[in-house]
Each structure stands twice: as structure tokens, then as C-alpha cells.
C-alpha positions as CSV (number, residue, x, y, z in Angstrom):
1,X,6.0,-20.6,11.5
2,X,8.5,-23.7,12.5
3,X,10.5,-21.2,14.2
4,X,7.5,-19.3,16.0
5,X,6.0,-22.8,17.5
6,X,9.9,-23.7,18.2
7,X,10.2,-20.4,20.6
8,X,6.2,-21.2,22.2
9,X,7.2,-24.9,23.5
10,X,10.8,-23.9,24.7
11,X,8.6,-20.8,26.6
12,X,6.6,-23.5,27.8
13,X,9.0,-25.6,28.6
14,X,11.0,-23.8,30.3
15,X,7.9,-22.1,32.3
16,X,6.9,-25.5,33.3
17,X,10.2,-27.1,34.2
18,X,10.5,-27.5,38.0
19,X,6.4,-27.3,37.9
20,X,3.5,-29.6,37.1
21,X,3.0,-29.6,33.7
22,X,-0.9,-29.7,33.7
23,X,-1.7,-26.5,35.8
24,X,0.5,-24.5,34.2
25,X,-1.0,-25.5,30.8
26,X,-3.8,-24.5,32.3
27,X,-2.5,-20.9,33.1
28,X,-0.9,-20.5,29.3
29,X,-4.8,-21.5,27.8
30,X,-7.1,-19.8,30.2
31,X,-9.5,-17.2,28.7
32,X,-7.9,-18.6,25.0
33,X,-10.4,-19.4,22.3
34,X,-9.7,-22.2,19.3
35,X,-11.3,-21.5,16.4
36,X,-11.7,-23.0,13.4
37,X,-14.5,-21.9,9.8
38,X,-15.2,-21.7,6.7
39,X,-17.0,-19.1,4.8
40,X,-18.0,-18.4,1.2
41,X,-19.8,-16.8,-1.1
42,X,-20.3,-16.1,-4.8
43,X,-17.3,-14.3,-7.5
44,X,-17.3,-12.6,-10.2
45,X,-20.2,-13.1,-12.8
46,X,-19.7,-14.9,-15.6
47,X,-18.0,-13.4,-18.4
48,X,-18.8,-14.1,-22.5
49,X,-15.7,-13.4,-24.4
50,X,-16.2,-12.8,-28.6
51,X,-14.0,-13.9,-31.0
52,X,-14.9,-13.0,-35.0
53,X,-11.3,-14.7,-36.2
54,X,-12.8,-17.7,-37.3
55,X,-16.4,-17.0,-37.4
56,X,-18.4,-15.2,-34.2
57,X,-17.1,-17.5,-31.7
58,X,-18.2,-17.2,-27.9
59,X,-16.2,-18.4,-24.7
60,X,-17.9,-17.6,-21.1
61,X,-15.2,-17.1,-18.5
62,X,-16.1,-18.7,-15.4
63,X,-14.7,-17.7,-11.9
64,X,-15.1,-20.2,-9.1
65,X,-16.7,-18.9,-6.0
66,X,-14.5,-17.6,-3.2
67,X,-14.1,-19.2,0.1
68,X,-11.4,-19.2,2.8
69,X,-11.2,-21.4,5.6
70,X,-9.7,-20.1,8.7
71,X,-7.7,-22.1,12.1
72,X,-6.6,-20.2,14.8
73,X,-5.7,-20.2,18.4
74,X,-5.9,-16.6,20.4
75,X,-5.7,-15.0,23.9
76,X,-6.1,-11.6,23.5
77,X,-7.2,-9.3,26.3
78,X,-10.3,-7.1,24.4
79,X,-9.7,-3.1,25.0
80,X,-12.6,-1.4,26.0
81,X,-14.0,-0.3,22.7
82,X,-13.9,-3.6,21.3
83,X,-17.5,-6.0,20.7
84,X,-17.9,-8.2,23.0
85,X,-20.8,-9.5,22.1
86,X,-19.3,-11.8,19.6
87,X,-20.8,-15.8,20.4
88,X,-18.3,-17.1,18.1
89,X,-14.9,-16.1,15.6
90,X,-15.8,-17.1,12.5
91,X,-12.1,-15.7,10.9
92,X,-13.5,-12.8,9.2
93,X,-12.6,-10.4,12.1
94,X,-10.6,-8.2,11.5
95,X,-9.0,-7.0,15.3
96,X,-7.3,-4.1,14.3
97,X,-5.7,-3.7,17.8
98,X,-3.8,-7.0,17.3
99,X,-1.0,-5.4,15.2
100,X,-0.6,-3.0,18.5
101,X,3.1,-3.3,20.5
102,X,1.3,-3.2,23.8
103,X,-1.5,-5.0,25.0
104,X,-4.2,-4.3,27.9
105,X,-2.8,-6.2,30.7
106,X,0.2,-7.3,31.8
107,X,1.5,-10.9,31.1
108,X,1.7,-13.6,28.1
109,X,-0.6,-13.0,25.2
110,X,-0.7,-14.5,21.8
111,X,-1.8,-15.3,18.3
112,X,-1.9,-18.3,15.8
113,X,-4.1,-17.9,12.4
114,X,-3.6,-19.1,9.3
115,X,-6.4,-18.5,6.9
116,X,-6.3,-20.3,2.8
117,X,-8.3,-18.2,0.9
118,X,-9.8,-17.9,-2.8
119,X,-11.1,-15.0,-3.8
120,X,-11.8,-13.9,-7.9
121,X,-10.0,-17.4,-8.5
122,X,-6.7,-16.3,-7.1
123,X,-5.9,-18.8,-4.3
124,X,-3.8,-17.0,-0.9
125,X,-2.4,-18.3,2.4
126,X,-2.5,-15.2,4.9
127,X,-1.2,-15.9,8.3
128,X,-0.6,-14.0,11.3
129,X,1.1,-15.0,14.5
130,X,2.7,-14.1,17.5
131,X,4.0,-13.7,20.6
132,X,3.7,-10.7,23.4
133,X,4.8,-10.4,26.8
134,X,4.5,-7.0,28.6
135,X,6.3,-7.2,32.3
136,X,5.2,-5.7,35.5
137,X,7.8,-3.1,34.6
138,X,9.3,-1.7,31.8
139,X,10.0,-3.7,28.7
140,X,8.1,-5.7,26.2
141,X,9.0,-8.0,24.2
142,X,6.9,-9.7,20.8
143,X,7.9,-12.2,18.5
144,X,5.7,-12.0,15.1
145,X,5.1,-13.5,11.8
146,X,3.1,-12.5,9.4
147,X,2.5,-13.6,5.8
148,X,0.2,-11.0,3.6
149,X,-1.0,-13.0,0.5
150,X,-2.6,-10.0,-1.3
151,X,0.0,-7.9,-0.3
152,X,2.7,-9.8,-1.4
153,X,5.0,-9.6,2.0
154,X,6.3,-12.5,4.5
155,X,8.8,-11.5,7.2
156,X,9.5,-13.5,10.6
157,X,10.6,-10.1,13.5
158,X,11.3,-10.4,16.8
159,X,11.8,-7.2,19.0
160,X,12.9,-6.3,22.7
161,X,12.1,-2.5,23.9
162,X,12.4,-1.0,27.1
163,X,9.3,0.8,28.0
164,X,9.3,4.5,29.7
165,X,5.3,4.9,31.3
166,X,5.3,8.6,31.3
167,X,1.7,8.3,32.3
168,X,-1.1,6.1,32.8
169,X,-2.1,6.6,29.3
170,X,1.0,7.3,27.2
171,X,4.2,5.0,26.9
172,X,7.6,5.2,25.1
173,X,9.7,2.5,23.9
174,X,13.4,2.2,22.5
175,X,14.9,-1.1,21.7
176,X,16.2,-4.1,18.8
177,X,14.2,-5.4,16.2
178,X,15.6,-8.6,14.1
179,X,13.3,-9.2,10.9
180,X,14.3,-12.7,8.5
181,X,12.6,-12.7,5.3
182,X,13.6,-12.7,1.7
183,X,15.7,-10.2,0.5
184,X,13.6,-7.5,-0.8
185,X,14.9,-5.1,-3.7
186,X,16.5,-7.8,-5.3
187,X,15.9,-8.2,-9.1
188,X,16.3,-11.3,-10.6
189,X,15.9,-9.2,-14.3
190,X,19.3,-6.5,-13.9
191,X,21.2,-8.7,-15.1
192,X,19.3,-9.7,-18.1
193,X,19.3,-5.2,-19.1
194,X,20.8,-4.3,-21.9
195,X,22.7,-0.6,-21.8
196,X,19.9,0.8,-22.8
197,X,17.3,-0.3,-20.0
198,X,15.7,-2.6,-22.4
199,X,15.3,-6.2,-21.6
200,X,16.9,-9.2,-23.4
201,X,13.8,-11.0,-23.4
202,X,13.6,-13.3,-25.8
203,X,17.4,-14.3,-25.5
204,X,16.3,-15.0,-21.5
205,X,13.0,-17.0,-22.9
206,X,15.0,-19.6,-24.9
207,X,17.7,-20.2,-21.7
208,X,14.2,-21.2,-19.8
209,X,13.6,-24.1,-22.2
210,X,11.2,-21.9,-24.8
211,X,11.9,-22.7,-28.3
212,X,10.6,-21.1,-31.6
213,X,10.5,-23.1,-35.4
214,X,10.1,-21.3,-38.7
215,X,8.4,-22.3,-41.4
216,X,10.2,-21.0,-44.4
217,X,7.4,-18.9,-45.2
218,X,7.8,-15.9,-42.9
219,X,5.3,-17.9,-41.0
220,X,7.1,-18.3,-36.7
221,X,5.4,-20.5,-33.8
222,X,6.0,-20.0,-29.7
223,X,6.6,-23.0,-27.7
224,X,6.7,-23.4,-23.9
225,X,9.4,-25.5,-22.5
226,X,6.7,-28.6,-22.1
227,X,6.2,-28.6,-25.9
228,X,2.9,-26.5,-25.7
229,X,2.0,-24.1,-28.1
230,X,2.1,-20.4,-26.8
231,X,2.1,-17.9,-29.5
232,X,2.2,-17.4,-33.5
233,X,2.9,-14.3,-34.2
234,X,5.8,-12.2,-32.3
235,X,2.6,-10.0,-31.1
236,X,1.1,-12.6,-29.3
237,X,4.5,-13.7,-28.2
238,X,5.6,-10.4,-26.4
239,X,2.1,-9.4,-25.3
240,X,1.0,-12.7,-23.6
241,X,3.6,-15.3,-23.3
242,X,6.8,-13.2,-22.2
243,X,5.0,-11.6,-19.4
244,X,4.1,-15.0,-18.2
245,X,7.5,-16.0,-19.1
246,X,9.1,-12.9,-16.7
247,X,6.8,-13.3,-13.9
248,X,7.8,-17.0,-13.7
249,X,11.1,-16.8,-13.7
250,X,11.6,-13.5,-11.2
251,X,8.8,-16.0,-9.0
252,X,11.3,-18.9,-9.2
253,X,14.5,-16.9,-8.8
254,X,13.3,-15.0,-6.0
255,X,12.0,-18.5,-4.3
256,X,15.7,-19.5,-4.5
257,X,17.3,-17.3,-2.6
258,X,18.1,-17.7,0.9
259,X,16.4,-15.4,3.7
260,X,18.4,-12.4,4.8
261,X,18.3,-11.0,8.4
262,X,18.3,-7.2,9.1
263,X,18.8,-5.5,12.9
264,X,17.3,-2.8,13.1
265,X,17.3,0.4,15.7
266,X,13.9,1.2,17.0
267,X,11.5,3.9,18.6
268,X,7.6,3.5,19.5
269,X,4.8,5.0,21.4
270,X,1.5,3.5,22.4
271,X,-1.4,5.6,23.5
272,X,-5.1,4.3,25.5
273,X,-7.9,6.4,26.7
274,X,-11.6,4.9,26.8
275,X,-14.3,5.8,28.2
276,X,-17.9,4.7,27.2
277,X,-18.5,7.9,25.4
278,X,-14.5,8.6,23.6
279,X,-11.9,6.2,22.8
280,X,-8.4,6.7,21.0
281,X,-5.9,4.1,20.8
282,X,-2.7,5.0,18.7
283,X,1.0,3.2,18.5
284,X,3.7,3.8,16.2
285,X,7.4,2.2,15.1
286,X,10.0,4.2,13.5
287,X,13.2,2.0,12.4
288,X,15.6,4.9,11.7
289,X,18.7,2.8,11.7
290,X,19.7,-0.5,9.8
291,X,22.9,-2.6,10.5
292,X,24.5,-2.8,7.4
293,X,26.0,-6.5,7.3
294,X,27.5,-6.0,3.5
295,X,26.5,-9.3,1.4
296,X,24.9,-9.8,-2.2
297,X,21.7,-8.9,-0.9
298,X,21.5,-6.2,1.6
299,X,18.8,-3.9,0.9
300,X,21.9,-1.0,2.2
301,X,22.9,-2.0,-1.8
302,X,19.7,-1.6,-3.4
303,X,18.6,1.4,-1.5
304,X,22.0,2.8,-1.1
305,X,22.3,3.5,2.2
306,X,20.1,4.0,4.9
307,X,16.2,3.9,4.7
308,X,13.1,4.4,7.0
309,X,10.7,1.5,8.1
310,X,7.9,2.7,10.1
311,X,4.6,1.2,11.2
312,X,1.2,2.8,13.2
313,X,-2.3,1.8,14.3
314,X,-5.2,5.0,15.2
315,X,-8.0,3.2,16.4
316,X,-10.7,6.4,17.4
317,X,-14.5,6.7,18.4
318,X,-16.9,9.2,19.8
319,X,-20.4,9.0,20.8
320,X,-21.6,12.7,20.2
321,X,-24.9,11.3,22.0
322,X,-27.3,8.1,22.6
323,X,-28.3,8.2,19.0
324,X,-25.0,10.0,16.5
325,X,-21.8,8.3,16.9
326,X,-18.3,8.0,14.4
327,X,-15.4,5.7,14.2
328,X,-12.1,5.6,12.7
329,X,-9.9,2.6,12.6
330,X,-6.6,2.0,10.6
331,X,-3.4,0.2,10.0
332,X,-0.3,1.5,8.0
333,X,2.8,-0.7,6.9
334,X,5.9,0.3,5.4
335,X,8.7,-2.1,5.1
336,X,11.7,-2.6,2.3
337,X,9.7,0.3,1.0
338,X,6.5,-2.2,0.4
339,X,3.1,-1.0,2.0
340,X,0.0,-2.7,3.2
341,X,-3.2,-1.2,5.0
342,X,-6.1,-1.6,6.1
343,X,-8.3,0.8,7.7
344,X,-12.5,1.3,8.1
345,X,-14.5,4.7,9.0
346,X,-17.8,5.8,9.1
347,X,-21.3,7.1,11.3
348,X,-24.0,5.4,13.2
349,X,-27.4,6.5,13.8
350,X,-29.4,4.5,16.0
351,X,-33.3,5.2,16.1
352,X,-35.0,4.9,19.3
């Protein structure tokens, strides 16, 4: 993100240099909409939990409501199958066409949201920016970040393509793509296998600070490194508190590492047609080719070798007549071999 606004003020720095600063902030902001909400709504329903150990014992398990609160900044030319009757972004959109290499016109576009959400009482930050510029002529360049709470992925990717119009609906483009993020594939458990696959678990436990005491009377009791009891009985113990145990250390481990840079070779289209009756906008990325830089934690060494990366968009509608009409609108994602999507479809009928 620091890096992202970093790149925008030298942009506009540089743009405004020999100029007056005021219209050419102007320009940049023109058409641009700030926006900023906050929307919620009830969770899960309350849960009653039994318990006959000790006597019937009840416990109600209580999820807070959800709610996400959403700040952004956008200028985004709308395609021509996109609503604009909207009065006002309330950051529940979700613009499936921004995730496209290509805008609609030519020139400076660009996208800053960050959204904090809660939702069945898990809290995520998703965000999603970036940068576009599509030249008079033939290349295009976009600077992105994106940060995908429920999908678990965060990568900072800059690419520059040159662009072959092979007509006035279909494009080509070839170029460099530079993507920083963490290094995915590593495990921070390998080294913690024994020969046989299984883990050393409870040897890894006590290096994190857990501790166990004995009674003398076959009797054993779990504590957490701050003193807290966590289990007493080993079945407790490995089905509860190691899992916790794991998924906090591979968190903290993976949190420690530094972010790894990957070049990558690639290859895209980008397809419009509208009309008022039949749309279909497509665009797809193939990364083929990865520079192999060697280091602890390439993903070449986790994946020996090569691997593919690819990423598309099929955004599709047809009005069969005034009243019968369908839709088809996606998003696909494959990176480090991790995938996210989104996608919506379905039929209208309007009565008239």
C-alpha cells in the first residue's frame, strides 16, 4: 500500500512539475468519486451448546453481528453494460470489470479501497488498489495490489505489455510482470517431519513455551505458554490445543519472513462488444515463464521447476427481448497454485 501511494505522488509529481499544481489536480480527480460506508446486518443465530459431564449444563454461543466499513477513492470509466443508475457506492459493489487489464478509454485510471470487515465473528481487511494507464498507442501499463482476507492471498504486481489492436474489438498483449509478496509454498512444519511423515508435535509445542505437569497418579494437565490451562487429557490435548498450537506457529513463522519478488513472462487478450441488446467482455493472463532467482524460498524449489499462473474475467449478457434477459459474470485467480473467484449468473423477467 506504502509503495502503491509512493508510485501515485511521484506520477503526480512528476506530471505536475513544470505545471500549475492546482489544474492538473484537477485533471487527475475529475469524474473520480470518494466514498466512504458502513453497512451491517445480523450473523449467525445463537447457538445452545449441552454439556452432561458435570450435570446438563447449557452454554449459548453468541456471534456478533457482521459489519464492514468501506473507504475508497475511484475513477473508473463504466463499460456499457454496467448500472449507471447508481446515486451513491456504498462498498458492497462488486465491479467485476475492475480486475480487467484494459479499460474503456484511453488515459490514467485508478483504484484505492480498503474495506475491514466482520462477518460470522471472523474479522478481515480486504483491499484492492491500483493503477492503469492505457496509451494512445500500444502498451499498457498497471500497478496493483490486492489483499484477499477470505481468500487468504496479498501480493503487490506491477506489469508493462505492449499491446497489438488486431481490431476494434480484440487486443493482444505480451510483456513483464513483477509480483512482491510472501513466499508462497513455504512450510514452516517440514522441518518439524519425522521420516515417516508424521509430525513431532508435541516435542514442537514445548519449544513454544507449552509445558505439561504430572500428578503421580497417571493423572497429566496442558498449559499454554501464559500459564493457562489448555487440556487434561492427551485427547483434548491433540484434538484442540495442538491445532491451535500449529496454526499459530506456521501464522507467526510465515509473518517472519521476508517478501520474495518473482518476474514473470506474460501473455493476455482483452475482448469488448456491446450493444444494448448483447454484451461480452473477456480478458485473460497466462504467466508461462518464471525467473528462477535460486534462494531459500523460490517457489522454483517448492514446485520444482516451472509452473503456470493464469488469470481471466467473462463478463456476458443478452436480452432475448423487452421482457427475457440472462447474465453471466465471473472472475478466476490462480497464483502460487492458490485460487480465488467470484462469479454471479442468472435470468430476468420483467412484466409489463
Amino acid at each position: 500500500m506504502k509503495k502503491l501511494l509512493l508510485l501515485f505522488l511521484t506520477l503526480f509529481t512528476l506530471n505536475v512539475s513544470a505545471q500549475d499544481w492546482k489544474p492538473q489536480l484537477k485533471k487527475i480527480f475529475k469524474f473520480s468519486t470518494f466514498y466512504g460506508a458502513i453497512n451491517g446486518g445480523t450473523s449467525l443465530s445463537d447457538v445452545d451448546v449441552y454439556s452432561v459431564t458435570n450435570g446438563l449444563q447449557t452454554t449459548t454461543i453468541e456471534t456478533p453481528f457482521d459489519y464492514s466499513v468501506t473507504l475508497g477513492v475511484r475513477k473508473i470509466a463504466r463499460f456499457g453494460y454496467e448500472n449507471r443508475a447508481n446515486t451513491f457506492y456504498n462498498g458492497t459493489e462488486n465491479t467485476f470489470s475492475d480486475a480487467a487489464t484494459v479499460g474503456k478509454v484511453k488515459g490514467f485510471e485508478f483504484l484505492f479501497e480498503a474495506d475491514y470487515r466482520r462477518v460470522q465473528g471472523e474479522n478481515y481487511l480486504d483491499q484492492h488498489h491500483f493503477l492503469r494507464y492505457v496509451s494512445d498507442k500500444d502498451f499498457t501499463i498497471k500497478i496493483e495490489y490486492l489483499e484477499d482476507g477470505f481468500a487468504d492471498i496479498r501480493y503487490f504486481e506491477a506489469s508493462e505489455r505492449y499491446r497489438y489492436k488486431y481490431n476494434s474489438k480484440l487486443s493482444f498483449n505480451v510483456g513483464a510482470v513483477q509480483r512482491l509478496s510472501e513466499p508462497y509454498g513455504y512450510d514452516p512444519l517440514e522441518e518439524w517431519k519425522l521420516s515417516n511423515g508424521n509430525l513431532h508435535y508435541t516435542f514442537l509445542a514445548l519449544e513454544e513455551g507449552y509445558t505439561t505437569t504430572f500428578d503421580g497418579q497417571g493423572n497429566i494437565e496442558y498449559f499454554d505458554p501464559s500459564g493457562n490451562s489448555v487440556a487434561t487429557s492427551t485427547e483434548v490435548w491433540e484434538a484442540v490445543a495442538i491445532p491451535e498450537m500449529l496454526a499459530n506457529y506456521t501464522s507467526k513463522k510465515r509473518d517472519q519472513q521476508d517478501q520474495t519478488i518473482q518476474h514473470s513472462l506474460v501473455f493476455g487478450f482483452d475482448y469488448y462488444h456491446y450493444t444494448k441488446t448483447f454484451w461480452l467482455h473477456s480478458w485473460g493472463n497466462l504467466m508461462p515463464y518464471h525467473l528462477d532467482q535460486g534462494g531459500e524460498f523460490s517457489y522454483h524449489k517448492y514446485n520444482n521447476g516451472q509452473w503456470m499462473d493464469y488469470s481471466g474475467g467473462l463478463i456476458f449478457g443478452y436480452k432475448y427481448n423487452k421482457h427475457l434477459g440472462m447474465f453471466i459474470e465471473g472472475t478466476y485467480n490462480k497464483y502460487w497454485n492458490r485460487e480465488w473467484h467470484d462469479f454471479s449468473l442468472g435470468l430476468n423477467y420483467v412484466i409489463f
